[in-house]
C-alpha positions in Angstrom: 0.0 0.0 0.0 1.4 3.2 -0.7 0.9 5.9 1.8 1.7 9.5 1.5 2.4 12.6 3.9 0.0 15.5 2.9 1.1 18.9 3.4 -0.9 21.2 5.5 -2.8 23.8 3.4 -6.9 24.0 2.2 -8.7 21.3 1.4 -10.3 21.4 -1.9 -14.0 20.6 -2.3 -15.1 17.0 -3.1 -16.8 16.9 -6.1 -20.1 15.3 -6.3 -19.7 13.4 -9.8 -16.9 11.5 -7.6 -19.6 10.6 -5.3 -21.9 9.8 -7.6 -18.9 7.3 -9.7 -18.2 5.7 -5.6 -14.9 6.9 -5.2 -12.4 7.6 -2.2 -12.1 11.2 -2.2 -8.4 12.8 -1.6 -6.8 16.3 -1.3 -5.4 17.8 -4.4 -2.6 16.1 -5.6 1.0 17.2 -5.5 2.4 18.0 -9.2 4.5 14.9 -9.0 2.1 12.5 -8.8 -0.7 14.4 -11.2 -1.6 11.5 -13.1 -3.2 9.8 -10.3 -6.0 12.1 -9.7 -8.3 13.4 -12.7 -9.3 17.2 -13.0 -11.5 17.3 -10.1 -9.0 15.8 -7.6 -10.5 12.8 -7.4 -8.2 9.6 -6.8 -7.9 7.3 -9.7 -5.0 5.5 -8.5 -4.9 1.4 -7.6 -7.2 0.6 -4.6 -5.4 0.6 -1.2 -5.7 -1.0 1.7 -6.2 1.2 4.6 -6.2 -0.1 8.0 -8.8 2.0 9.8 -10.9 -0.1 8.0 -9.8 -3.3 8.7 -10.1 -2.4 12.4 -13.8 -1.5 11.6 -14.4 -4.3 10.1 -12.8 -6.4 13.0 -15.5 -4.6 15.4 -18.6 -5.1 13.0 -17.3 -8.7 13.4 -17.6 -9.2 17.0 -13.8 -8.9 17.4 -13.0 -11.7 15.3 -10.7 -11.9 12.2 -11.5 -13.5 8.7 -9.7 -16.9 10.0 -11.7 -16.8 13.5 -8.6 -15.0 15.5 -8.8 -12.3 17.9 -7.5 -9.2 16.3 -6.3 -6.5 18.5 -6.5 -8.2 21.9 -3.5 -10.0 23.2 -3.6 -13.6 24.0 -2.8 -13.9 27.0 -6.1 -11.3 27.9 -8.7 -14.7 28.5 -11.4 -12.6 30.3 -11.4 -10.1 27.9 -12.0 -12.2 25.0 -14.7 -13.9 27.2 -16.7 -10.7 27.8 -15.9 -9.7 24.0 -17.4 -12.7 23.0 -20.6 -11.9 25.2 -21.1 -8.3 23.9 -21.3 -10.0 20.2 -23.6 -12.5 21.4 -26.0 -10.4 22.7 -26.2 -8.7 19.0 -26.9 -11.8 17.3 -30.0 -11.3 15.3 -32.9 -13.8 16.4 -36.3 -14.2 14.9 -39.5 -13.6 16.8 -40.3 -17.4 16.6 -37.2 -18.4 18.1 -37.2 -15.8 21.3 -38.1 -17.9 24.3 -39.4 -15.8 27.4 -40.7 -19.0 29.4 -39.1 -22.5 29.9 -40.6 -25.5 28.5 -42.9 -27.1 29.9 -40.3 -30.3 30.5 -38.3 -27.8 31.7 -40.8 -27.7 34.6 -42.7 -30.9 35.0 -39.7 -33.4 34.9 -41.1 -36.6 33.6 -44.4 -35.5 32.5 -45.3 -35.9 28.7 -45.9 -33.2 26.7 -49.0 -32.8 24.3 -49.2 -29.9 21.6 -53.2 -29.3 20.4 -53.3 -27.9 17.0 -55.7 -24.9 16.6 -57.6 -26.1 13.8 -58.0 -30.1 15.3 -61.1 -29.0 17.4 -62.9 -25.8 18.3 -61.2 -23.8 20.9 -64.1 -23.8 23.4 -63.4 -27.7 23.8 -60.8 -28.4 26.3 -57.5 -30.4 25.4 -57.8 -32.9 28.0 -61.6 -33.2 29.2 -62.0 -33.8 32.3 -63.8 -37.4 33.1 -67.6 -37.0 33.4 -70.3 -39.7 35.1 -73.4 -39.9 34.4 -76.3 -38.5 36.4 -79.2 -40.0 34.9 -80.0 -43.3 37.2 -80.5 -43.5 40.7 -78.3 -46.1 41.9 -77.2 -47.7 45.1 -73.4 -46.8 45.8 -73.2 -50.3 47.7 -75.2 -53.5 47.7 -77.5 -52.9 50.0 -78.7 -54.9 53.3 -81.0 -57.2 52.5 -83.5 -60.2 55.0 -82.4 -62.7 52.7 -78.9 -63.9 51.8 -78.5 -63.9 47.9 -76.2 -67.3 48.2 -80.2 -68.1 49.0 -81.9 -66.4 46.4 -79.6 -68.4 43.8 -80.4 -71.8 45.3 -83.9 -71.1 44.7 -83.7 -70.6 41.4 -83.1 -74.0 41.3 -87.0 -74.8 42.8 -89.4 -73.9 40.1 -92.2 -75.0 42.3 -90.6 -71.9 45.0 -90.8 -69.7 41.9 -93.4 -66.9 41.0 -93.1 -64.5 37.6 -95.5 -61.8 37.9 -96.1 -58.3 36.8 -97.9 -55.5 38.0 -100.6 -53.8 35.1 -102.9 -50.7 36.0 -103.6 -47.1 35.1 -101.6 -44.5 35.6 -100.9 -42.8 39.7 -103.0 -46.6 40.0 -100.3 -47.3 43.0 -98.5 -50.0 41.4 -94.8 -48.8 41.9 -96.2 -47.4 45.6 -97.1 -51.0 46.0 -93.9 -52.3 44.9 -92.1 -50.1 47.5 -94.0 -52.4 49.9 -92.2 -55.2 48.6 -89.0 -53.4 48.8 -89.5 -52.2 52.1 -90.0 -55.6 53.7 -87.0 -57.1 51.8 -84.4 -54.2 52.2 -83.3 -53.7 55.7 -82.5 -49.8 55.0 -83.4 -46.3 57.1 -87.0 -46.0 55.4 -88.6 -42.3 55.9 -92.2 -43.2 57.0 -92.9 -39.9 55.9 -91.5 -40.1 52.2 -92.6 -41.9 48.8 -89.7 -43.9 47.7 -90.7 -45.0 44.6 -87.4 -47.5 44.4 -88.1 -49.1 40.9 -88.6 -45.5 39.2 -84.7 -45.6 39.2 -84.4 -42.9 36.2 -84.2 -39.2 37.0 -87.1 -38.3 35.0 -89.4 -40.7 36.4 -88.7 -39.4 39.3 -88.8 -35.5 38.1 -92.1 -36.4 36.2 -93.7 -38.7 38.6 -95.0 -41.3 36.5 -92.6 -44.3 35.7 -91.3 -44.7 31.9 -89.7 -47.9 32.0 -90.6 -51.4 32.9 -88.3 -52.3 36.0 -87.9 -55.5 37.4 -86.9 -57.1 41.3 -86.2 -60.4 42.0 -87.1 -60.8 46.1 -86.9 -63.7 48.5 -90.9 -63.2 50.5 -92.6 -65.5 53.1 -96.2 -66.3 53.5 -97.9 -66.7 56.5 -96.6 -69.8 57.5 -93.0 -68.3 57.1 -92.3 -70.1 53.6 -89.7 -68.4 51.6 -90.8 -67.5 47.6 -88.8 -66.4 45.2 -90.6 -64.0 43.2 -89.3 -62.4 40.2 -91.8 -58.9 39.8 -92.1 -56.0 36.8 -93.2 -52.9 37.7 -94.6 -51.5 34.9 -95.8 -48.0 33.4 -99.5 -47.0 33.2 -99.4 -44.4 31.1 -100.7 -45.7 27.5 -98.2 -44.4 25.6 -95.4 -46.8 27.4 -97.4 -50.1 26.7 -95.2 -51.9 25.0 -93.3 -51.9 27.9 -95.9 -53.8 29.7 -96.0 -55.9 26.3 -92.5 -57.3 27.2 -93.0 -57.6 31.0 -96.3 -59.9 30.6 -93.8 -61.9 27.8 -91.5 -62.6 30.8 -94.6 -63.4 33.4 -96.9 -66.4 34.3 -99.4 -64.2 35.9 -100.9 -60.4 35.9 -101.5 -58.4 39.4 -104.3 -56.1 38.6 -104.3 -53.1 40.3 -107.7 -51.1 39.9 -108.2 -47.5 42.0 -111.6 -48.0 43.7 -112.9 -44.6 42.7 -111.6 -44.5 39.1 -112.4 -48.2 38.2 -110.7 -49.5 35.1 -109.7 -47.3 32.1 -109.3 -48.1 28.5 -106.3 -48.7 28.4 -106.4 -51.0 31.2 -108.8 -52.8 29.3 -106.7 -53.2 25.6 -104.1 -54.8 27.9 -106.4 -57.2 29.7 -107.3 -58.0 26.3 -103.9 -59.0 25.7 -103.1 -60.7 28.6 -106.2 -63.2 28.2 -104.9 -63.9 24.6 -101.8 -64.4 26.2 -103.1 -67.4 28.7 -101.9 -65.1 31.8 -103.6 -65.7 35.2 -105.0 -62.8 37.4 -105.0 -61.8 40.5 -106.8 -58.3 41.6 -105.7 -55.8 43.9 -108.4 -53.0 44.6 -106.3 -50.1 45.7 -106.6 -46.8 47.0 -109.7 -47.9 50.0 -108.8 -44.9 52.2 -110.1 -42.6 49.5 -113.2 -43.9 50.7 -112.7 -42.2 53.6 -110.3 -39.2 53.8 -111.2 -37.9 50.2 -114.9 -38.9 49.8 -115.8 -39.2 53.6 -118.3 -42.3 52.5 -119.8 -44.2 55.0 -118.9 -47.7 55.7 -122.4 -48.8 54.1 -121.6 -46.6 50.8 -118.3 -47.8 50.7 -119.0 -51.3 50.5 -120.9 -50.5 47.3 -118.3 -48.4 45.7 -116.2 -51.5 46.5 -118.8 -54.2 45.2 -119.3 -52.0 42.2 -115.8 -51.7 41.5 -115.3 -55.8 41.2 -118.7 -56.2 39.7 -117.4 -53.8 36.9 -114.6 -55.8 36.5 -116.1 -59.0 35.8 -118.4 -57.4 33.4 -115.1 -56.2 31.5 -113.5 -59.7 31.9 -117.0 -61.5 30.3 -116.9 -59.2 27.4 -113.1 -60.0 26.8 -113.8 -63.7 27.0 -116.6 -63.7 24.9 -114.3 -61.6 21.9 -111.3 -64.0 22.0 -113.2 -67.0 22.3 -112.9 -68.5 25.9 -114.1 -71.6 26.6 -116.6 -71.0 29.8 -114.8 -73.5 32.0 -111.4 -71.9 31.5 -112.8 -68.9 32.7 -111.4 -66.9 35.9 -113.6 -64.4 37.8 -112.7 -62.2 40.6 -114.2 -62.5 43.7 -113.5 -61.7 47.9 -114.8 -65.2 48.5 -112.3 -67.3 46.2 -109.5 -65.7 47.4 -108.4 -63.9 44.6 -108.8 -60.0 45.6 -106.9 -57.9 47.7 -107.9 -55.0 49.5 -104.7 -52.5 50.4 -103.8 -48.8 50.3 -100.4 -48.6 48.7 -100.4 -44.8 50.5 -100.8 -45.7 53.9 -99.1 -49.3 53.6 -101.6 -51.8 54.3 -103.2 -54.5 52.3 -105.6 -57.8 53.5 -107.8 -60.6 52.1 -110.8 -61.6 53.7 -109.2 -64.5 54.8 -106.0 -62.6 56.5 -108.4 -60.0 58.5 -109.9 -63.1 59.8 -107.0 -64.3 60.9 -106.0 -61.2 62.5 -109.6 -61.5 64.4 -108.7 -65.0 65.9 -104.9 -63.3 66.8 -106.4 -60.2 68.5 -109.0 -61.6 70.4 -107.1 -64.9 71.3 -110.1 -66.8 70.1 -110.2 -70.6 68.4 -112.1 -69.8 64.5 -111.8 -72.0 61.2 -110.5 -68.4 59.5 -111.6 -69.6 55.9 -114.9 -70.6 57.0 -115.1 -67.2 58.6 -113.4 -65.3 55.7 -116.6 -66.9 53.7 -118.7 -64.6 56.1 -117.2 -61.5 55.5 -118.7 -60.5 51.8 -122.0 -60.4 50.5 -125.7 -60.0 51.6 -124.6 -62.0 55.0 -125.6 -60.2 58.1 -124.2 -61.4 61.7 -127.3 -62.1 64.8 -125.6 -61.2 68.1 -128.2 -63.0 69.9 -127.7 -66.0 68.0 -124.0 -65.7 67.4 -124.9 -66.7 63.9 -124.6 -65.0 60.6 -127.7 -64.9 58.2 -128.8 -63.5 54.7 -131.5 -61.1 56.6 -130.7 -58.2 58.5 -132.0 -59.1 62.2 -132.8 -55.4 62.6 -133.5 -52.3 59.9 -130.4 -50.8 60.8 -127.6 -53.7 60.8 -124.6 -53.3 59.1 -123.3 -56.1 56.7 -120.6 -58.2 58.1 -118.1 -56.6 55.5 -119.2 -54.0 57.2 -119.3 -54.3 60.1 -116.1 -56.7 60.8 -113.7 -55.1 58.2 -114.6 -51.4 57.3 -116.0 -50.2 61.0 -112.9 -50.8 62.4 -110.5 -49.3 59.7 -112.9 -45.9 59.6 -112.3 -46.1 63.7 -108.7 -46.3 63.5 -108.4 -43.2 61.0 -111.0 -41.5 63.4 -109.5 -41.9 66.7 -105.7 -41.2 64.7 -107.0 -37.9 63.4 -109.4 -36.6 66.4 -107.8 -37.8 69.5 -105.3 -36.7 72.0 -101.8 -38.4 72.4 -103.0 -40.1 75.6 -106.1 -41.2 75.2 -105.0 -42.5 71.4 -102.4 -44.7 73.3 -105.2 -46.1 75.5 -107.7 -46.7 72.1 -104.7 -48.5 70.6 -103.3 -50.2 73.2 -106.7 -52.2 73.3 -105.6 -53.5 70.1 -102.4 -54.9 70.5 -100.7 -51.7 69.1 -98.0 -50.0 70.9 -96.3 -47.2 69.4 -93.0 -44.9 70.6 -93.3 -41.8 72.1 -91.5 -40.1 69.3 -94.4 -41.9 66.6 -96.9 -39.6 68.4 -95.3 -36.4 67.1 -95.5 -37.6 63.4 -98.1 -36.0 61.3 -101.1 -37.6 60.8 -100.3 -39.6 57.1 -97.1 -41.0 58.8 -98.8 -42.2 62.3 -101.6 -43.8 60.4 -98.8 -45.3 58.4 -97.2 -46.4 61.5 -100.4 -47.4 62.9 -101.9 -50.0 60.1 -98.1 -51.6 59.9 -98.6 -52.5 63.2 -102.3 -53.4 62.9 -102.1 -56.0 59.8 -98.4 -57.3 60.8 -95.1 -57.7 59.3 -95.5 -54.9 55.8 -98.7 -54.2 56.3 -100.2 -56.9 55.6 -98.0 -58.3 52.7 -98.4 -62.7 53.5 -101.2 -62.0 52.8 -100.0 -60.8 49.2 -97.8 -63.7 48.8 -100.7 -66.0 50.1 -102.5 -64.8 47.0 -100.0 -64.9 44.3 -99.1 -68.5 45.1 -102.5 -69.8 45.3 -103.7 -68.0 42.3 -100.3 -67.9 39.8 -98.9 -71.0 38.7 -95.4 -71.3 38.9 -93.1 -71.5 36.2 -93.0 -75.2 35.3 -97.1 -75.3 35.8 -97.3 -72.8 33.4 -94.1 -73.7 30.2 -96.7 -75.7 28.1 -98.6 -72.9 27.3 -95.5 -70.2 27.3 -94.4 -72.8 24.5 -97.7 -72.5 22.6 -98.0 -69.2 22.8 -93.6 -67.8 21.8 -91.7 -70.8 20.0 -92.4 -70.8 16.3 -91.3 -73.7 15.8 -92.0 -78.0 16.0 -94.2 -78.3 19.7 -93.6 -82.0 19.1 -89.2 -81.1 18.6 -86.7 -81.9 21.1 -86.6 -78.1 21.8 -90.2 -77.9 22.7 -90.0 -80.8 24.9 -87.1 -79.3 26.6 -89.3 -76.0 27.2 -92.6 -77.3 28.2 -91.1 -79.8 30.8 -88.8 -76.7 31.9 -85.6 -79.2 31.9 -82.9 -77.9 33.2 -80.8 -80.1 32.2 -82.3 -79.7 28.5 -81.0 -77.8 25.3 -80.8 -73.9 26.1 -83.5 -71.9 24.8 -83.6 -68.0 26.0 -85.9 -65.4 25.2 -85.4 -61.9 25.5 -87.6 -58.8 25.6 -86.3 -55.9 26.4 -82.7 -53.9 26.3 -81.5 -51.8 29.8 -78.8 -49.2 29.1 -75.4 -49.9 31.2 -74.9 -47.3 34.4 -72.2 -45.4 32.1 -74.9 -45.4 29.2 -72.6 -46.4 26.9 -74.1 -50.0 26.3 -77.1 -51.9 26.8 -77.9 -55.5 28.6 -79.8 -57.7 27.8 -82.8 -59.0 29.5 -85.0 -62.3 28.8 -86.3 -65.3 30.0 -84.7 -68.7 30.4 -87.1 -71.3 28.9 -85.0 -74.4 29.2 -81.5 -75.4 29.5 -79.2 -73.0 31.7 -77.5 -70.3 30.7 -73.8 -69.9 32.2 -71.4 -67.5 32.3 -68.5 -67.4 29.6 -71.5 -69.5 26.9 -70.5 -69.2 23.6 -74.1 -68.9 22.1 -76.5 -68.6 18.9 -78.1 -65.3 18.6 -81.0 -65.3 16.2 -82.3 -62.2 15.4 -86.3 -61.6 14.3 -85.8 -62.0 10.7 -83.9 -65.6 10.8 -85.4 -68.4 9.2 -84.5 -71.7 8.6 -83.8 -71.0 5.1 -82.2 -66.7 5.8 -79.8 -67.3 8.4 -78.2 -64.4 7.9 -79.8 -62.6 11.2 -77.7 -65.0 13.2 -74.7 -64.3 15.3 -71.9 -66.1 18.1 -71.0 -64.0 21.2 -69.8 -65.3 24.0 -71.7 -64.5 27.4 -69.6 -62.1 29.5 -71.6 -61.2 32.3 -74.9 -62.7 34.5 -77.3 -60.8 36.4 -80.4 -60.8 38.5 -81.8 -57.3 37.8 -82.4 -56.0 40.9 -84.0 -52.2 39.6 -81.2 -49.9 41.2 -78.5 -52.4 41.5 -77.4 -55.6 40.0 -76.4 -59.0 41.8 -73.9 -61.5 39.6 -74.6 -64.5 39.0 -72.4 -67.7 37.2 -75.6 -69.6 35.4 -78.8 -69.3 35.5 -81.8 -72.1 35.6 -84.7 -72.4 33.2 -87.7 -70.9 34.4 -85.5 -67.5 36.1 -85.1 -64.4 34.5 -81.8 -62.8 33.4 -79.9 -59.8 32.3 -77.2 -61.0 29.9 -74.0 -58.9 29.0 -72.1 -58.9 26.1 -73.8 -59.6 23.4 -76.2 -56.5 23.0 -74.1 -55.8 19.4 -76.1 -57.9 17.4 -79.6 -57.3 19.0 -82.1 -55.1 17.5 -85.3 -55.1 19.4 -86.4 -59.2 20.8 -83.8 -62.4 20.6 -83.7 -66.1 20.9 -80.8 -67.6 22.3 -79.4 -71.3 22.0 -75.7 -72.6 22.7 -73.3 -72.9 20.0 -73.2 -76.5 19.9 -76.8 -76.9 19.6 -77.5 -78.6 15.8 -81.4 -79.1 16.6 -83.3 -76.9 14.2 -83.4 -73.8 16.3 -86.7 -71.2 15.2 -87.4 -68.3 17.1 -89.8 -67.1 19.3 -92.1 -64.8 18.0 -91.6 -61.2 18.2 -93.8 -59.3 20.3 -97.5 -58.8 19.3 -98.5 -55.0 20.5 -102.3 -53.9 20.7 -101.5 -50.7 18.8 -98.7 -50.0 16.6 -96.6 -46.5 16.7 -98.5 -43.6 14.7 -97.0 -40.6 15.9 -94.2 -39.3 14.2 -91.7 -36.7 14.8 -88.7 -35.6 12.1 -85.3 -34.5 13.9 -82.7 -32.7 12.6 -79.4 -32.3 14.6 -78.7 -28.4 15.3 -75.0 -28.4 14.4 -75.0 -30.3 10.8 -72.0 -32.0 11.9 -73.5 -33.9 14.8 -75.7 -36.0 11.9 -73.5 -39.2 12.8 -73.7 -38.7 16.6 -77.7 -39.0 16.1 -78.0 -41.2 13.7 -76.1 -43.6 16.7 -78.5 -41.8 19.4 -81.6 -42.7 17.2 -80.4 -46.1 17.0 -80.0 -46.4 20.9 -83.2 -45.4 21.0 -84.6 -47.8 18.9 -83.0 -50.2 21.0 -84.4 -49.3 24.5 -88.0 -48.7 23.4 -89.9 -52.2 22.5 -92.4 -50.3 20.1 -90.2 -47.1 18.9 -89.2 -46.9 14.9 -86.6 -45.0 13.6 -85.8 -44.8 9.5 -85.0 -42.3 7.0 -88.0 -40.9 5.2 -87.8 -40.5 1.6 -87.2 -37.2 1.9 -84.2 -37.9 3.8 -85.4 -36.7 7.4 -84.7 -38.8 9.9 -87.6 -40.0 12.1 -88.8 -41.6 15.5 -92.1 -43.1 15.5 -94.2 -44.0 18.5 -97.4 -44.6 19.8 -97.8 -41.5 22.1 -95.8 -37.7 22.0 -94.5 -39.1 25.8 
């Protein structure tokens, strides 16, 4: 490089067409060295290497040369290159993406793993990780519950058809029948009962309980005693009243050898009642009645005994005129004809409100226990109903009233003294009603004094008709009247297998062999606690069913010749459905019924179920017959079009749960639910 000593004097101007051609400026030249400057004084001379500008350089670089030395800092100086090298660090350029303000979040939560949501995966409103949700929607018990019977019990009995009863309750609506079935609950479940509270134990859905009418048929499999301290096991459906839920009932009388008939002795029977009393008859079912509701007689309509026992006599008489009209339209033969009666032993008198219930024969018992007197109770019993009229003089009773003013012995011997207990309960003092009672045999605590009036005569009439209220006398009825299942498998066979009655299969069913070919017959589909399956529920005909089965499912459009609506499955789970809770089982005898898991997949609406191994020539039993058919339709539409597959699956559930409910695309493409009621 060459360098050159100026000499002191004026600077001459810098031109700007030097500026504009990008070159170093000098000082005029001296004459000696003219030719390398031009005119203007501009240098034109080779390029040279100045080192101000190396050094400039060298800072613009951090401090660092073009081979990655130090420049200008001795190397010995260690902690001055260190902070050097800092100073250029911090001017390294970094993008916005790359800052980092926070640390990671392994940074923070050693161990845990890391999940990055994109944006546009799901809407921003949903959470990441949701948090775990149970459903509210059945009323369950948290534990098994305490029970009078031993369940190691109840399955041994399963193996007694003659200790077996399958029944189901069938009545209007607010009739009492799931009040009723409380009592049955109540005497079997050792639990903190409020006396002043309506439990309503087999309306186990929210809704039935927001509503106050039950939606679903529910069923309870109970270990009861009669009189004479015999233990029963009986297998009961609670079913819904209201008409637009009768398919349910459908299903439960599908299940049952016998129908409890609970009328409302002011109402009487409805229409409804009577379509399905129809369909019982057809059905073969046996009947038992229960007039309910007797203490309207006297708290709402303030009859007099007298009255009352013609509002009761009308009520029955009413009913047998229904039941001769029904005979007469389906054909009965006169001799297989039932009517209901006090005197045969058939009809029950209760109060499902105030807990109470007797036959004619029970009250005479309670006569004979009371007064400590020796009486042939059914030859009294056959006293207590009727134009029959009791002579004190003679100690006789007589079909003429001795004066103008006697009472009939119904009368007198059974409703007198109910209407005296609700008087002296409602009108008398807490002493003097412990004195009236105490005649009786009933002694109550101090602290049952200070109930309200509906609880102490609860209280009261527990005490007064024994153990429930009453209830042997219930059971007393039901096995009298209702044959038991192997009684009653010949004509279950007639009326549900399609196929030979002369078969192996057949034979198997009708002598309810346990031992025999399985043959299972289901009705009805209840949804899993967590709602996200269903169970399936049926009847064993013959055979038993065991846990871990691999079985034949046929469907209701398999034929022998279409067998395509036939599956396998393999049984995962046995229960006895118990309404809020479930008790598992490891088989299951004929005659019982079950609640089957696992193999729900492949079941539409009914089901007949055989082992695997079976090569008989399996047909199914028939698919159930309803009285009406489903007429009211609604369309549905989901509200977010993307939803349409999560319906679609809801519909189907639907279709599932609901014996009698459609669901199918219209034409039109809508997608609709058809049943027989908007409910």
């Amino acid at each position: 490089s060459v360098v050159r000593a100026r000499r002191p004097g004026p600077r001459a101007p810098r031109s700007s067409t030097g500026a504009l051609l990008g070159c170093p400026s000098r000082p005029p030249p001296a004459a000696m060295e003219e030719n390398l400057y031009d005119e203007f004084g501009n240098y034109i001379g080779p390029e040279i290497e100045d080192e101000d500008e190396d050094e400039e350089d060298d800072e613009w670089l951090g401090g660092r040369g073009e081979e990655g030395e130090d420049r200008g800092r001795g190397d010995d100086d260690e902690g001055a290159m260190d902070v050097e090298r800092e100073k250029g660090g911090d001017r390294e350029i970094v993008l916005h993406e790359d800052k980092k303000y926070y640390p990671d979040a392994e940074e923070v939560f050693q161990g845990a793993e890391a999940i990055v949501q994109m944006e546009d995966t799901q809407p921003l409103t949903d959470p990441i990780i949701a948090p775990v949700r149970s459903k509210n929607f059945d009323l369950l018990e948290k534990k098994m519950p305490d029970t009078t019977f031993d369940f190691n019990f109840l399955a041994g009995l399963m193996d007694k058809p003659n200790l077996i009863r399958n029944i189901c309750f069938l009545g209007a609506m607010h009739h009492g029948k799931t009040l009723f079935m409380d009592l049955l609950v109540m005497n079997t479940h050792e639990k903190d009962w409020k006396i002043n509270k309506e439990v309503r134990y087999t309306d186990s859905r929210l809704d039935e309980q927001d509503r106050g009418i039950t939606i679903k048929a529910s069923s309870m499999s109970l270990v009861v005693q009669d009189t004479k301290d015999k233990s029963y096991l009986f297998n009961v459906m609670d079913t819904p009243g209201h008409s637009n839920f009768q398919d349910e009932v459908v299903a439960a009388m599908a299940v049952s050898d016998g129908v409890v008939l609970l009328v409302d002795c002011i109402v009487g029977l409805t229409q409804h009642v009577e379509r399905m009393m129809r369909h019982a008859l057809q059905e073969k079912l046996h009947f038992v009645l229960v007039v309910n509701g007797i203490d309207r007689l006297v708290v709402e309509l303030k009859l007099p005994p007298t009255d009352a026992y013609h509002k009761l006599r009308h009520c029955i008489e009413e009913i047998n005129e229904t039941l001769e009209k029904l005979y007469d339209n389906i054909g009965t033969e006169v001799d297989s004809r039932t009517y209901f009666s006090p005197l045969k032993g058939n009809v029950l008198f209760s109060s499902s409100l105030f807990r109470m219930m007797f036959t004619l024969e029970s009250y005479a018992v309670l006569y004979s226990d009371v007064y400590n007197v020796q009486l042939d109770a059914k030859q009294f019993a056959q006293c207590l109903w009727g134009d029959l009229y009791f002579n004190q003089e003679t100690g006789k009773f007589q079909k003429t009233a001795p004066d103008a003013d006697q009472p009939r012995s119904f009368v007198q011997f059974v409703l007198e003294p109910i209407y005296k207990v609700f008087a002296h309960c409602l009108g008398e003092e807490k002493e003097d009603l412990a004195q009236t009672l105490s005649e009786i045999g009933i002694y109550l605590h101090k602290k049952d004094f200070d109930l309200d009036a509906r609880s102490l005569l609860k209280v009261v009439f527990q005490q007064f008709f024994g153990a429930g209220g009453g209830l042997a006398s219930f059971i007393d009825m039901i096995v009298a009247n209702i044959p038991n299942p192997k009684e009653n498998a010949a004509f279950k066979c007639e009326r549900l297998y399609s196929g030979d009655q002369d078969g192996a299969v057949a034979t198997d069913m009708k002598a309810l062999d346990h031992t025999g070919y399985l043959m299972v017959h289901t009705v009805k589909n209840y949804h899993r606690p967590d709602c996200n399956a269903f169970d399936v529920f049926g009847r064993v005909m013959s055979g038993t069913l065991f846990r871990g089965d691999r079985v034949k499912i046929f469907g209701e459009a398999y034929t022998l010749d279409d067998d395509e609506d036939m599956t396998i499955r393999e049984v995962s789970n046995l229960w006895i459905y118990e309404g809020r809770y479930r008790v598992e089982v490891s088989h299951v005898p004929a005659g019982n019924w079950v609640l089957i898991g696992g193999i729900e997949s492949s079941i539409k609406k009914t089901s007949t179920i055989t082992t695997a191994s079976n090569d008989e020539e399996i047909e199914i039993f028939r698919p159930l017959k309803f009285p009406t058919s489903s007429v009211i339709k609604v369309a549905i539409e989901p509200l977010q079009p993307a939803e349409l597959p999560k319906m679609v699956d809801g519909l189907r559930k639907v279709d599932k749960a609901y014996p009698l409910a459609k669901t199918k695309v219209e034409e039109s493409g809508e997608h609709v639910i058809a049943g027989c009621g908007e409910l």
